[in-house]
C-alpha positions in Angstrom: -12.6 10.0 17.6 -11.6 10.2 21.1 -8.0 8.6 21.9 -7.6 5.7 23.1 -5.1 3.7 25.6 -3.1 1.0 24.2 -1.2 0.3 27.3 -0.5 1.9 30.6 0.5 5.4 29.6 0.3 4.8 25.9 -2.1 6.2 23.7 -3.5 6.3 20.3 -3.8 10.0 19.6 -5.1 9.6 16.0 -7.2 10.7 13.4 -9.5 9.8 10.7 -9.5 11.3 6.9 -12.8 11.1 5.2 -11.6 14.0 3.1 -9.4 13.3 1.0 -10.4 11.7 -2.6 -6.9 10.6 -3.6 -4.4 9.0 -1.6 -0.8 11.0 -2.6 -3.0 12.0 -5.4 -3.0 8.7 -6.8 -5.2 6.3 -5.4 -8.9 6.4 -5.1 -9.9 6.5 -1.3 -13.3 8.3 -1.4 -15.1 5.4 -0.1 -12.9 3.8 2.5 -10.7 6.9 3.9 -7.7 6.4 5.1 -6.3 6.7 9.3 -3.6 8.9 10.1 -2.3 7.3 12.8 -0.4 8.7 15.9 0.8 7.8 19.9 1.9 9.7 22.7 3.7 8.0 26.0 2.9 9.8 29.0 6.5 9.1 31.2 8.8 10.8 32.7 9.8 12.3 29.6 6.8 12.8 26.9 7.1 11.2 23.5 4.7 11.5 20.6 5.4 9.0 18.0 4.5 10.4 14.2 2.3 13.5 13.8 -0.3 13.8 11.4 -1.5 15.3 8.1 -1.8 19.3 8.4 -5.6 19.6 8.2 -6.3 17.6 11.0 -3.8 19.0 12.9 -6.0 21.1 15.4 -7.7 17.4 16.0 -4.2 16.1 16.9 -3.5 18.5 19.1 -6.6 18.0 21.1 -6.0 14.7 21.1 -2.8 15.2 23.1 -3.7 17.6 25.7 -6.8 15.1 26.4 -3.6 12.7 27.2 -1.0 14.8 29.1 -3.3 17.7 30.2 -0.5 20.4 30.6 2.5 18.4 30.8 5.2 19.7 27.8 5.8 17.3 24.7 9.6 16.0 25.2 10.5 14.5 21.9 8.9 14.0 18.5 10.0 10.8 16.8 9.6 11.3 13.0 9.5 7.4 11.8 8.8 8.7 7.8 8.5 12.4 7.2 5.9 12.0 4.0 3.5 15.0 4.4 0.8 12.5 5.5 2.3 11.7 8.5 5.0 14.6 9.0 3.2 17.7 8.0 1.5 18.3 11.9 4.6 19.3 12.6 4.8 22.8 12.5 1.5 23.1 14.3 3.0 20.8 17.5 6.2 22.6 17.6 4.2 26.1 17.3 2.3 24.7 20.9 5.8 22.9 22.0 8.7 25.3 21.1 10.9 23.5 23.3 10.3 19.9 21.6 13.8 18.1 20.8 13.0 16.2 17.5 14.3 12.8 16.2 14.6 10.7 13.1 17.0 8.8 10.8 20.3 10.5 9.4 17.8 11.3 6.3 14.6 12.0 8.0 16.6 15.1 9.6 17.2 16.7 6.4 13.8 15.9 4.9 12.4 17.5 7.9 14.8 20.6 6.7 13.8 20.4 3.4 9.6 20.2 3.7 9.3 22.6 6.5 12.6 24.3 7.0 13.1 22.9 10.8 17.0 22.8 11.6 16.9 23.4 15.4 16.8 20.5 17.5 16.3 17.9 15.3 18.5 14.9 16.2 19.7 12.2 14.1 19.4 8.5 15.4 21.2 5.6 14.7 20.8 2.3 13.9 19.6 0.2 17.3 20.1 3.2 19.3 17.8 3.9 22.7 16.1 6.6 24.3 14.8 6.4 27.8 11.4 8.2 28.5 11.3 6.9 32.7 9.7 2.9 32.8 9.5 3.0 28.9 12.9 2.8 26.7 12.3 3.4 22.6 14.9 1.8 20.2 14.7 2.5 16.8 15.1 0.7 13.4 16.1 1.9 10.0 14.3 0.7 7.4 15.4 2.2 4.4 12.9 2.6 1.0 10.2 0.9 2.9 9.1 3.2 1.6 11.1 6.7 1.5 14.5 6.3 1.9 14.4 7.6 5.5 11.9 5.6 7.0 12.5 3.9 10.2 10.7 2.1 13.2 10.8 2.7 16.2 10.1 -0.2 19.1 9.5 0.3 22.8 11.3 -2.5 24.8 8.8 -2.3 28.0 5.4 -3.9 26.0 7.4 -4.9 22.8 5.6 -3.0 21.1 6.5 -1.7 17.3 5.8 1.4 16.0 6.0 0.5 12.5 5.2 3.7 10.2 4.1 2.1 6.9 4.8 -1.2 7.2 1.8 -3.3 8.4 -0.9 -0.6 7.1 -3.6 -0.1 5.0 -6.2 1.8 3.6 -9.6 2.5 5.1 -10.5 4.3 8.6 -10.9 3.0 11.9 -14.2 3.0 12.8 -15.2 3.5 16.1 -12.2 1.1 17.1 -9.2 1.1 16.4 -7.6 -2.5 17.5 -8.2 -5.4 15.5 -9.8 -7.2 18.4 -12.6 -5.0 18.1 -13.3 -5.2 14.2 -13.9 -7.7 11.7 -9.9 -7.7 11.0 -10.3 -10.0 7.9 -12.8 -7.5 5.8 -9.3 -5.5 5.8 -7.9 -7.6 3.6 -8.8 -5.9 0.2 -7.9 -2.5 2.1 -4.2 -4.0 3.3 -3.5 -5.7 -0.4 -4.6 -2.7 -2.2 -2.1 -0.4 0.2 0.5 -2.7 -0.2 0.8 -3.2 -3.9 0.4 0.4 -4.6 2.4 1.9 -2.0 4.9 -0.3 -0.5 5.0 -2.6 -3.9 7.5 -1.0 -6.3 10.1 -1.1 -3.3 9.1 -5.2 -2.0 12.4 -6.4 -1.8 13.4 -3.7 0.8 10.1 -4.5 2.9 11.3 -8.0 2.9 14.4 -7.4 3.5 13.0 -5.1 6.8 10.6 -8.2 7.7 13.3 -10.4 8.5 15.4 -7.7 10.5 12.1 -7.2 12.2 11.7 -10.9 12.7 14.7 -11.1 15.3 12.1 -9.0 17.7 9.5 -9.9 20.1 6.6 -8.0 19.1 3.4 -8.6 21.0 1.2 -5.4 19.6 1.8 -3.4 16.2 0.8 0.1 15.9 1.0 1.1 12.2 0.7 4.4 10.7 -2.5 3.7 8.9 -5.3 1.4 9.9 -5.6 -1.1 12.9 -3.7 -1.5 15.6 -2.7 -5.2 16.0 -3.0 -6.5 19.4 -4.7 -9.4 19.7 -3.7 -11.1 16.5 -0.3 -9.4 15.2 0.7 -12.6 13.4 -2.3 -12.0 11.3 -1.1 -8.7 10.0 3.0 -10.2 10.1 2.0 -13.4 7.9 -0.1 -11.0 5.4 2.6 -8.4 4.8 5.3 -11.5 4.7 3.4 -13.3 2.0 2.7 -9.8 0.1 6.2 -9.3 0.4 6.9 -12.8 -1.3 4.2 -12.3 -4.1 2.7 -15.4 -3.4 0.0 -15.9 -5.3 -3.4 -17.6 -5.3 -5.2 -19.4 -8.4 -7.4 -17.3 -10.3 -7.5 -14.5 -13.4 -7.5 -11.1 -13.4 -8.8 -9.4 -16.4 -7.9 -5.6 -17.1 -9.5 -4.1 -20.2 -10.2 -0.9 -21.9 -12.9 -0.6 -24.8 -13.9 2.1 -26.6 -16.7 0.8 -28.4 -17.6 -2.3 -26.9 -15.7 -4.7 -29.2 -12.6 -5.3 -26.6 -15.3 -5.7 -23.7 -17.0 -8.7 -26.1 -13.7 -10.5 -26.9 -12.7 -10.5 -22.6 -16.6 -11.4 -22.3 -15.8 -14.2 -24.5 -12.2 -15.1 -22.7 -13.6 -15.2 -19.1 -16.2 -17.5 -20.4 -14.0 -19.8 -21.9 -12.3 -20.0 -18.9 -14.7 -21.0 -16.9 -15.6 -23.6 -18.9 -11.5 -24.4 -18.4 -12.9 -24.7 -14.5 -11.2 -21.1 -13.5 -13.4 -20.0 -10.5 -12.0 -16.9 -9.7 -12.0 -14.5 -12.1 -12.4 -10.9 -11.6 -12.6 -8.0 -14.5 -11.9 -4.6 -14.4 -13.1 -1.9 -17.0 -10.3 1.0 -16.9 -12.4 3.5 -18.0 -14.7 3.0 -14.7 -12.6 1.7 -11.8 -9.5 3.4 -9.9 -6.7 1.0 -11.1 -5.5 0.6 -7.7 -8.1 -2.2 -7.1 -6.2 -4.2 -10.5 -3.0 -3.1 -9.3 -3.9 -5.0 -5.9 -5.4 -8.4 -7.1 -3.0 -8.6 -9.5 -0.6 -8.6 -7.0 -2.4 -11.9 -5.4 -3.3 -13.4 -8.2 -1.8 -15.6 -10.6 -3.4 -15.2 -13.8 -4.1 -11.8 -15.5 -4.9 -11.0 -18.9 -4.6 -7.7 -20.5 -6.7 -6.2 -23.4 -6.6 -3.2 -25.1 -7.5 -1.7 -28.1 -5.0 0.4 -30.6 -5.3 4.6 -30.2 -4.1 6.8 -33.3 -1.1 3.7 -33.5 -0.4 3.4 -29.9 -2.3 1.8 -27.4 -5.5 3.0 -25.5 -4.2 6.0 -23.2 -5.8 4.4 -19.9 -4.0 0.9 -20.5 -0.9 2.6 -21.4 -1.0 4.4 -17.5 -1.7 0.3 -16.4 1.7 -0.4 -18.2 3.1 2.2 -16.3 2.2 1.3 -13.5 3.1 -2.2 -13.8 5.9 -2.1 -14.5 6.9 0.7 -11.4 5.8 -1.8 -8.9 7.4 -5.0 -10.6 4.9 -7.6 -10.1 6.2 -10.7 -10.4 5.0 -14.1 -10.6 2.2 -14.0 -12.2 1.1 -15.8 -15.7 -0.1 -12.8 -18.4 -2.1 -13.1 -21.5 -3.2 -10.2 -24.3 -5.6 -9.1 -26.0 -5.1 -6.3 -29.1 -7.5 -4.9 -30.8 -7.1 -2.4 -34.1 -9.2 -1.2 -37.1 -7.3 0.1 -39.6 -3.3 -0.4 -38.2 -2.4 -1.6 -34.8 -0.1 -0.3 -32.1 -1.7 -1.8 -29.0 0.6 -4.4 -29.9 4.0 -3.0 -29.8 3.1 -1.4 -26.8 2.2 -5.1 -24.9 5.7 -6.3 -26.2 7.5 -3.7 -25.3 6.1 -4.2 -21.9 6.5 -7.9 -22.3 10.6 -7.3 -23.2 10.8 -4.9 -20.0 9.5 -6.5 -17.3 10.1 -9.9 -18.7 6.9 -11.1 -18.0 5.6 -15.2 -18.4 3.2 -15.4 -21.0 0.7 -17.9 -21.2 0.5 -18.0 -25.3 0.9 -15.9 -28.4 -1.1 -12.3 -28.3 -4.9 -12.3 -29.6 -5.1 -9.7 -32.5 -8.6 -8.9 -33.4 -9.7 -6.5 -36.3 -12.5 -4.5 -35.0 -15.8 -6.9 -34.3 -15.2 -10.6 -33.0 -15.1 -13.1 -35.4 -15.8 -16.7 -35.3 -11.4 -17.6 -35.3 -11.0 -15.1 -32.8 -13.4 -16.4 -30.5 -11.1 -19.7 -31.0 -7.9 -17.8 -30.4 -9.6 -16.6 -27.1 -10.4 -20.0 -26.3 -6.9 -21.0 -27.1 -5.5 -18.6 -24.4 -8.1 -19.5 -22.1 -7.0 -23.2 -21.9 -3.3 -22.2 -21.8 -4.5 -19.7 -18.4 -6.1 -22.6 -17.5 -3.6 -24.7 -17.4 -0.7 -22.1 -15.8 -3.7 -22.4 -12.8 -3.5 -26.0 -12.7 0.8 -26.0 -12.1 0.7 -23.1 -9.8 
């Protein structure tokens, strides 16, 4: 992609991964991809805010001559040193020797740590400036949001905020990179899913760096992955502050593993039953198919979720056990939860659900469904049973 101006002497100097299969390793991004996002302001002095992942680096680097022809690279501001966005490093300094580099008190000895840079890197402080000519950056520490050393940086001139992870999300930018120029709502799968799995286990420290950021005028966000929010930047400040909250909309979210069919039948049976409770949105995920980052991220919306699972050698079914997991790192909260167990010849499933229940203290809807092996007619009325008590937990949210 060729860079692009987002004000006088401001540019996006970018790049898009279609590479990459799993995001930190984790979460499925083969379809969507994922934007590395970078800037550059051309002033007096020469600032490039954020570098970007290592294999794109030769990209980046074009990118910025395209920009500042060859002018030298003043200062590097390093707003979250994760390898994503931090490991271009070595490759700019290599073509900038002389580049002075700044971050948060902890950014400086990541820096040290991942790519053994000690010389001229500079610490910053909390609301301190630096002056680039007509542009001035201060910067913002925002710790666990969400490395400990992560920080934002805001230029006073166009208030604009360079926001690192806060306000991303998945997917590239394609062919445009501002949300004027896109279909900004079909991001909203791409922005929830990136937000419960990345920024969720650590939601109270994103809250808490909303409402510092809330005593700013900003008038255009430039995130570290996806759009870049000029025309509509409450859009993308109302999404993250609601994600932040855990608010929730009505609906069901079932997550099930089967092995041989019988734990699919019983959840067939449940999301049913609740629609005949008059449960519109319900949505189903088979964990032995589908990356659970997509569960992970409308459970996170969504009031209702069931889980279901079948016992394994007298523990619980080794894909739902990794959903536990999970779960319970990013804390979800406020939702309404049901189970489903099923066993053969001795359970386990079970013990696993309440000791997930005890941990994370979870508000269940009613008492766990147990089924031996096939469905039988009284299950099929204990599934009812926890369908009208999802039902109703709808109904008072």
């Amino acid at each position: 992609m060729k860079t692009r101006e987002v004000f006088d002497n401001i540019h996006w100097i970018g790049v898009n991964d279609r590479e990459t299969v799993a995001f930190e390793g984790l979460w499925n991004i083969e379809k969507e991809g994922v934007a590395y996002n970078a800037y550059i302001i051309n002033d007096d002095k020469v600032a490039v805010i954020d570098t970007v992942k290592a294999f794109k680096a030769n990209e980046f680097l074009d990118n910025i001559k395209e920009v500042i022809g060859d002018k030298q690279v003043d200062y590097l501001i390093v707003n979250h040193v994760e390898p994503d966005h931090s490991s271009g490093i070595l490759a700019l300094r290599d073509v900038y020797p002389d580049m002075a580099i700044y971050a948060s008190k902890k950014g400086v000895d990541m820096i040290g740590n991942f790519f053994n840079v000690c010389d001229n890197v500079h610490e910053l402080a909390e609301g301190e400036t630096l002056p680039l000519g007509e542009h001035t950056l201060q910067f913002f520490m925002t710790p666990m949001v969400h490395w400990p050393e992560s920080m934002v940086t805001y230029e006073t001139k166009t208030k604009t905020l360079f926001s690192m992870d806060i306000f991303g999300s998945f997917g590239t930018v394609n062919g445009g990179i501002f949300d004027d120029e896109n279909d900004y709502e079909s991001y909203e799968d791409s922005i929830n899913r990136y937000y419960a799995c990345i920024v969720g286990k650590v939601t109270g420290q994103a809250e808490r760096a909303l409402n510092k950021l809330a005593s700013i005028e900003i008038k255009t966000i430039c995130p570290a992955h996806g759009l870049v929010w000029r025309s509509h930047p409450e859009y993308i400040l109302n999404k993250y502050t609601s994600l932040a909250k855990c608010e929730k909309q009505e609906g069901v979210v079932i997550v099930y593993g089967t092995m041989y069919g019988n734990t699919r039948d019983a959840v067939e049976i449940l999301a049913n039953e609740l629609k005949a409770q008059g449960v519109r949105n319900i949505k189903m995920y088979d964990l032995s198919r589908v990356d659970i980052s997509y569960a992970i991220a409308d459970i996170w919306v969504t009031k209702g979720v069931v889980l279901a699972a079948p016992s394994y050698y007298s523990k619980i079914f080794p894909k739902m056990a990794y959903m536990l997991y999970k779960l319970s790192e990013v804390k979800v909260k406020n939702n309404k939860l049901g189970f489903v167990c099923n066993y053969s010849w001795s359970c386990g499933a079970d013990r696993e659900f309440e000791r997930f229940i005890e941990e994370t203290k979870a508000d269940v809807a009613s008492p766990m469904v147990l089924i031996k092996s096939g469905v039988q007619p009284e299950d099929q009325e204990k599934l009812a049973v926890l369908a009208k008590d999802m039902a109703q937990a709808m109904q008072e949210a």
